[in-house]
N, C-alpha and C positions, 0 to 999 in steps of 0.2 A: 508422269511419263515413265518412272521408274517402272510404273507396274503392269506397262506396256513391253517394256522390255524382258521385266524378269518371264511375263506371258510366252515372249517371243521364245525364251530359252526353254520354257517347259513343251511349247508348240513343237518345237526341233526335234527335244529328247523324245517327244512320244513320236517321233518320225524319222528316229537316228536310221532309218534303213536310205535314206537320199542322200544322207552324208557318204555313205559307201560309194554309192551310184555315182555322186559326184567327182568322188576320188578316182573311182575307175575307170570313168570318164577323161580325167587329166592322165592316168596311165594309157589311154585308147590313142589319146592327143600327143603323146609321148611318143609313141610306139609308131602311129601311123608321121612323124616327123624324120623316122630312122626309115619305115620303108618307103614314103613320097619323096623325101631329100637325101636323106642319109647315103643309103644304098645306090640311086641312079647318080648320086656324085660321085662314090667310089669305082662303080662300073665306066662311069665318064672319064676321070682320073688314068685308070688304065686302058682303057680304049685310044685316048689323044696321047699313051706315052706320058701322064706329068707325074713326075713325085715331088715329095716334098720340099724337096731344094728350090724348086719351082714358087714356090706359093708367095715368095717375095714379090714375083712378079703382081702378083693381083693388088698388093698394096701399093702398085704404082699406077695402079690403072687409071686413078683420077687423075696425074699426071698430062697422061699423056693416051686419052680412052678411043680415040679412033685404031692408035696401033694394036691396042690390046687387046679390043674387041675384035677388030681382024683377024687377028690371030686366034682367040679364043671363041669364034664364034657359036659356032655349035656347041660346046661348053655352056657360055653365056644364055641361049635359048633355051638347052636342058633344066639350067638351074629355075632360069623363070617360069619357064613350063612345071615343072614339079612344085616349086613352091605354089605357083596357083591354084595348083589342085590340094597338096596340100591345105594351105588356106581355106577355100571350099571344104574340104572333109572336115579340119578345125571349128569350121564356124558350124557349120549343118550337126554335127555331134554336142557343140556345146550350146546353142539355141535347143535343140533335141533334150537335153539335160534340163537346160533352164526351164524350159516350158512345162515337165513333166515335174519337177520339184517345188514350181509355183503352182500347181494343179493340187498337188495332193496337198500341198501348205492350205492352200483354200477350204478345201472338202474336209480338212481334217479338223481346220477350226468350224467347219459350221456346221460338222454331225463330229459330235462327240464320239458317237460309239464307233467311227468309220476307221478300219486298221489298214496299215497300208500294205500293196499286193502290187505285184508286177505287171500286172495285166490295168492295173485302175492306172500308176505311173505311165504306161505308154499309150493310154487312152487320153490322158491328160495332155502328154507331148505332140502327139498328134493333130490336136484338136487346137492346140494354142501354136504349132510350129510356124505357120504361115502367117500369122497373126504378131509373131513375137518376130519374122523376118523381115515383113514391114517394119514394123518397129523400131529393130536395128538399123534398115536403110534409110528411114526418116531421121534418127540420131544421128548417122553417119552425116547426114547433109548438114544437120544441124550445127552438127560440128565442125565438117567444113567453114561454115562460115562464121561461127564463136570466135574458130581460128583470125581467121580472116580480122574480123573486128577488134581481137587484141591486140592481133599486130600492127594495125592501124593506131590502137592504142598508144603501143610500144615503140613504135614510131615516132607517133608526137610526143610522146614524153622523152625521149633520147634527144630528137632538135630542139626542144625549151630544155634540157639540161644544157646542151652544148652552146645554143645561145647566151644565157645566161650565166653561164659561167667563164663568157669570156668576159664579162664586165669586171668580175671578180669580187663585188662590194657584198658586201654581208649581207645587204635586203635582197642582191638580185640573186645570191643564191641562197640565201632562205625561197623567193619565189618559185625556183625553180625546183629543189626539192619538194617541196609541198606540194606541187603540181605536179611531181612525178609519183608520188605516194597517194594522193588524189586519182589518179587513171590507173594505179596499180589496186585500190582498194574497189576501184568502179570494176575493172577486171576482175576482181574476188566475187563481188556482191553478182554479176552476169554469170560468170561460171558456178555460184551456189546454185542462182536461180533455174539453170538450164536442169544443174544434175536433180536437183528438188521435182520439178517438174516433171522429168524423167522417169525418176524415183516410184511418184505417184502415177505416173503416166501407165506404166507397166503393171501394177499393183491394182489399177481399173481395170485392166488389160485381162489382168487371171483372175479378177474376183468377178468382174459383169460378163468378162468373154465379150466385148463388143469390140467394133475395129478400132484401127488403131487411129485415126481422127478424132472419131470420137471419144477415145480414152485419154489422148492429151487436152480436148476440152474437159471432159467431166475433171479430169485430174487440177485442171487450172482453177476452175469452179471449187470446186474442193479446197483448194489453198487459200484461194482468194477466200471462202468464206468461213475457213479455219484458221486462221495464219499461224495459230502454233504447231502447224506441221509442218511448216519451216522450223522453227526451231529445234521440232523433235527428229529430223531428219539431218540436221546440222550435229547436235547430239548421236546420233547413230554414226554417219559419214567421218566426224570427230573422232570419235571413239575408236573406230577402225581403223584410223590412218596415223592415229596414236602408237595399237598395237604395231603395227607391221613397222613403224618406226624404230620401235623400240627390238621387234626383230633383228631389226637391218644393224642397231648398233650394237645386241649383243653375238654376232656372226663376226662381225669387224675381227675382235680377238683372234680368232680360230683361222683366219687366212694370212696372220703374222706367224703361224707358228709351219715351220717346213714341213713338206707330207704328213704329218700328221694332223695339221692345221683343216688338209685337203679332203684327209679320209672323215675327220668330225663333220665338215662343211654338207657332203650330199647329205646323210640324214638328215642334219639340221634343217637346210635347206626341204626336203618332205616335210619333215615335220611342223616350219613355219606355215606349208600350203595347205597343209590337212588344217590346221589351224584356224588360218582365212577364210579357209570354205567353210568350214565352222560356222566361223564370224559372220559369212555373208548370207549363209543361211537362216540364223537368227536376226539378221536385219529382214531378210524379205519377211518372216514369221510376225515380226514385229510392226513392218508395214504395213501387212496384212492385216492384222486385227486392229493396228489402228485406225486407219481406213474404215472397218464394218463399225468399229465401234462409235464412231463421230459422224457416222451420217444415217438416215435414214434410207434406208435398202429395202425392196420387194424382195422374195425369198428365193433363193436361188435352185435350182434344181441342181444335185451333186450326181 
């Protein structure tokens, strides 16, 4: 598995130009959040007359939100309006990213001599966008209801705690934790299996180009008759959720320390996401060829 990955990391560097594109990507997503929100709230702001004295007002809104919303209606419609377009621009730029970084990741592992050019990445994006927006809206639903079933989970395991812990005797709450550790571990093993699936789902997705149906069977087929790409994708998803951890605590420091704490924080902060994208890069690289390399594949046209 190692030398899938270390593959993955070599696959990246010969394609360090989508780490850029990614990045300035998150800067496009930046940018268009200050002129879709940023900006028509400021001009909202001064238009309805609010300043900042004001803004306490909005943290009472769950209070009491029929008055607030009367009052602030037009406001209220502007924000939602901008953020959903917003939203739209964020996702359509960053599906647009994805798809053209899993494009060239593919072509690049399966012709050696192939160098990457701006004109093959947006042939790629193109080509996988509608493809990778399905995608997305089948995970979305998927997710919906993952949700759904935990908390159903989470549910019953809160009423067998609460049950059982009014008895108070040592076996009925040994029962009862065990059973709540039980539908928490079943919760772990369901949300591996979605994102696994997922995972390889997408990775059919940019290596066959087929729809997306068909890429979450081929991808099941795939696990089911590999299952160590379960583990090796536990290993990747591990590994990453390690690093950013490990970001998060060493940032902790630097927001104890007054303004200066503040002014260290945003680079920091960049540099943890340049980071990630990194990281997430060299997982798709690594999916990627582990995928071609454990199955038999007809040859792909790049």
């Amino acid at each position: 598995m190692i030398e899938y990955i270390k593959e993955g990391f070599r696959l990246t560097h010969r394609n360090w130009q989508v780490i850029l594109l990614n990045i300035a990507v998150m800067f496009g997503i930046f940018i268009g959040f200050i002129l879709f929100v940023g900006v028509p709230l400021a001009v909202a702001f001064v238009y309805f007359g609010i300043d900042l004295t004001y803004i306490k007002d909005f943290l009472n809104i769950f209070r009491d939100p029929k008055g607030y919303l009367s009052r602030y209606l037009g406001l209220a419609l502007l924000i939602i309006i901008t953020f959903i377009i917003y939203i739209c621009f964020a996702s359509i730029l960053s599906m647009f990213a994805f798809g053209g970084t899993l494009g060239v990741l593919r072509n690049s592992f399966l012709d050696r001599q192939y160098k990457f050019n701006l004109p093959s990445f947006f042939k790629e994006a193109k080509s996988l966008f509608f493809k990778i927006f399905g995608f997305a809206m089948l995970i979305f639903l998927l997710l919906i209801f993952i949700s759904f079933i935990l908390g159903v989970l989470v549910g019953i395991g809160f009423s067998i705690v609460s049950k059982y812990s009014e008895d108070g005797t040592f076996i009925a709450m040994f029962i009862a934790y065990f059973l709540s550790l039980l539908l928490i571990l079943i919760g772990m093993i369901i949300t591996l299996g979605v994102l696994t699936l997922s995972a390889y789902a997408v990775t059919v997705l940019a290596v066959e180009k087929t729809g997306t149906i068909n890429a979450f069977r081929k991808g099941f087929n795939f696990i089911k008759n590999k299952p160590k790409a379960i583990l090796f994708y536990a290993v990747l998803i591990g590994g990453y959720i390690l690093i950013d951890f490990i970001l998060i605590i060493m940032n902790y420091p630097f927001s104890l320390i007054p303004l200066i704490g503040a002014l260290i924080t945003i680079p920091y902060q960049m540099f943890s996401y340049v980071l990630l994208s990194y990281l997430l890069i060299v997982m798709l690289s690594s999916l990627i060829i582990f995928y071609i390399k454990n199955r038999d594949y007809p040859a792909y046209e790049i």
